[in-house]
C-alpha positions in Angstrom: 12.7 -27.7 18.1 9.5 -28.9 17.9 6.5 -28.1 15.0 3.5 -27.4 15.5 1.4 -26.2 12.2 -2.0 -26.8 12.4 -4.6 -26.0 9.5 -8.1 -26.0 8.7 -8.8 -24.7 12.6 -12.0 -23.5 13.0 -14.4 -21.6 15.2 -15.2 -24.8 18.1 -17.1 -25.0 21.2 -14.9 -24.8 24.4 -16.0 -28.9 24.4 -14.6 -29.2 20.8 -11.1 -27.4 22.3 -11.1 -29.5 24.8 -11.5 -32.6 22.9 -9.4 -30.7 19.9 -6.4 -30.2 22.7 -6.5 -33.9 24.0 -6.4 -35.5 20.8 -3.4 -33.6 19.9 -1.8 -34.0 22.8 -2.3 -38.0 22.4 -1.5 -37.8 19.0 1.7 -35.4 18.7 2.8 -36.7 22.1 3.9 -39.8 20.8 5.6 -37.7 18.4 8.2 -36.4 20.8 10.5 -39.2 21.2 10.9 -39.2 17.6 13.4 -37.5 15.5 13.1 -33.7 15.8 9.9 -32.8 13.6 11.5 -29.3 12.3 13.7 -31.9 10.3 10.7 -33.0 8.8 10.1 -29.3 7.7 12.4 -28.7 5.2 11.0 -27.5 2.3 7.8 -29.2 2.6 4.7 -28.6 0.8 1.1 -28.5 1.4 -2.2 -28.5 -0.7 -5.8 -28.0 0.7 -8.8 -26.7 -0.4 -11.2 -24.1 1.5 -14.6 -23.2 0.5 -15.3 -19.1 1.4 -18.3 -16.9 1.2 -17.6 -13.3 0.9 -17.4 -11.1 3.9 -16.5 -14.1 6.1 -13.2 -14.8 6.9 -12.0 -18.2 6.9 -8.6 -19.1 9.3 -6.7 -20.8 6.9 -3.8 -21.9 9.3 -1.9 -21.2 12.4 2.3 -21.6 13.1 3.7 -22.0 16.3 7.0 -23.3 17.4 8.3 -24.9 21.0 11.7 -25.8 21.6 12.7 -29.0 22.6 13.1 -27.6 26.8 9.1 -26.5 26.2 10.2 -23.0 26.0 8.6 -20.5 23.3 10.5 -20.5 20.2 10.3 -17.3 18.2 7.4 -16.2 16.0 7.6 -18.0 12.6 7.9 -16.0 9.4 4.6 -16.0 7.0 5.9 -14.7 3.5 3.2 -14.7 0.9 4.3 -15.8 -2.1 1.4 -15.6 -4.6 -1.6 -13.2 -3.5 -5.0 -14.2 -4.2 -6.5 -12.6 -7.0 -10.5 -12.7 -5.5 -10.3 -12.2 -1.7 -7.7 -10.7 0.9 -5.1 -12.8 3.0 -4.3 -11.7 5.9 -1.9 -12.6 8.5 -2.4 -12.1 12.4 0.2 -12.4 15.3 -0.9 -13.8 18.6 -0.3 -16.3 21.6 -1.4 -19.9 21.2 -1.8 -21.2 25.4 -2.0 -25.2 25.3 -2.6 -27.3 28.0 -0.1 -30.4 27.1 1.4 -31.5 23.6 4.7 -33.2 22.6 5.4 -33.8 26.4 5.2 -30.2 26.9 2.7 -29.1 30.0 1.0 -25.5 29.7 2.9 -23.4 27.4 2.1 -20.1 25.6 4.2 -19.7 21.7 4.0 -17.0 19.3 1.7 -18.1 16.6 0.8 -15.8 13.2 -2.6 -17.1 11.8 -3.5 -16.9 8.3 -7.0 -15.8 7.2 -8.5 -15.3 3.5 -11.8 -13.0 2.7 -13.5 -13.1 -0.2 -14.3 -10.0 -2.1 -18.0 -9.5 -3.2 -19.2 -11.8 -6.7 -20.4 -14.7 -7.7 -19.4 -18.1 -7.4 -15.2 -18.4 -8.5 -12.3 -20.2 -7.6 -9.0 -18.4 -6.1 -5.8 -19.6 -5.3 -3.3 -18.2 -2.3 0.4 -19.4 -1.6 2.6 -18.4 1.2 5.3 -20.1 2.9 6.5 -20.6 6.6 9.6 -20.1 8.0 10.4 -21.9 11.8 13.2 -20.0 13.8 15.8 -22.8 12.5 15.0 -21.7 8.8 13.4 -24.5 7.6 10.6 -23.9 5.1 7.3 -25.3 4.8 5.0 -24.1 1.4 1.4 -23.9 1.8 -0.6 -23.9 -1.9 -4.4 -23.2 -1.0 -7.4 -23.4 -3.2 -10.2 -21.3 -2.3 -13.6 -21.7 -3.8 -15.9 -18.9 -3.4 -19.3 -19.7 -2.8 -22.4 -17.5 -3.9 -23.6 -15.4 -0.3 -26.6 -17.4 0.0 -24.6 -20.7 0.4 -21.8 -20.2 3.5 -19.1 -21.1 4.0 -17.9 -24.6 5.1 -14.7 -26.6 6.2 -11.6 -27.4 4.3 -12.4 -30.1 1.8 
């Protein structure tokens, strides 16, 4: 089965996903005459940091799977293990439609997204972590900071 968990996406231009789709196809296509990456999976563990201005969300992450014939695997599993304290996470189903990655040309997976929302306040720092479970089992741990930023400032990328 191969991976593919992505984070830090954000809103691009259609020229952005197209140069967004060939660089991951260049890059993760190299990828697929190595080992299995769901191997690779097993309880791993990320850290990032987000900045967030309330009343914006911010897409955090999405999780999709493909198995190794470029069929759809199942929908992962998002289970939030620690809730923010200052802001909402939410998670979204959908279909992620690629052109070509990891030797795979034009698929559409099941993919949940992850988004956070600050509530309304000042400037304050909150902390999310879920984890994500591929259809094999394997588990991957996502620890996200979040700084809220005042209103006036807006959002930006992961940091």
């Amino acid at each position: 089965m191969k991976a593919l968990a992505i984070t830090s996406i954000h809103p691009l231009s259609s020229r952005s996903w197209s140069i967004l789709r060939f660089l991951m196809a260049a890059l993760l296509g190299a990828a697929a005459n190595a080992a299995p990456v769901a191997a690779q999976y097993e309880k791993a563990s990320s850290y990032t940091t987000f900045d967030a201005t309330p009343g914006e969300p911010v897409q955090l992450g999405y999780y999709a799977f493909v198995n190794n014939d470029c069929t759809p695997s199942r929908r992962p599993t998002v289970r939030i293990m620690e809730s923010p304290s200052k802001g909402i996470l939410t998670v979204r189903s959908g279909v992620l439609t690629m052109n070509a990655i990891m030797g795979c040309q034009g698929y559409s997976a099941p993919v949940q997204v992850t988004f956070y929302e600050a509530r309304n306040g000042g400037a304050d720092i909150d902390q999310v972590t879920y984890e994500v479970t591929n259809p094999n089992g394997d588990v991957a741990i996502y620890q996200i900071k979040i700084r809220i930023l005042p209103s006036s400032q807006g959002a930006s990328r992961e940091r």
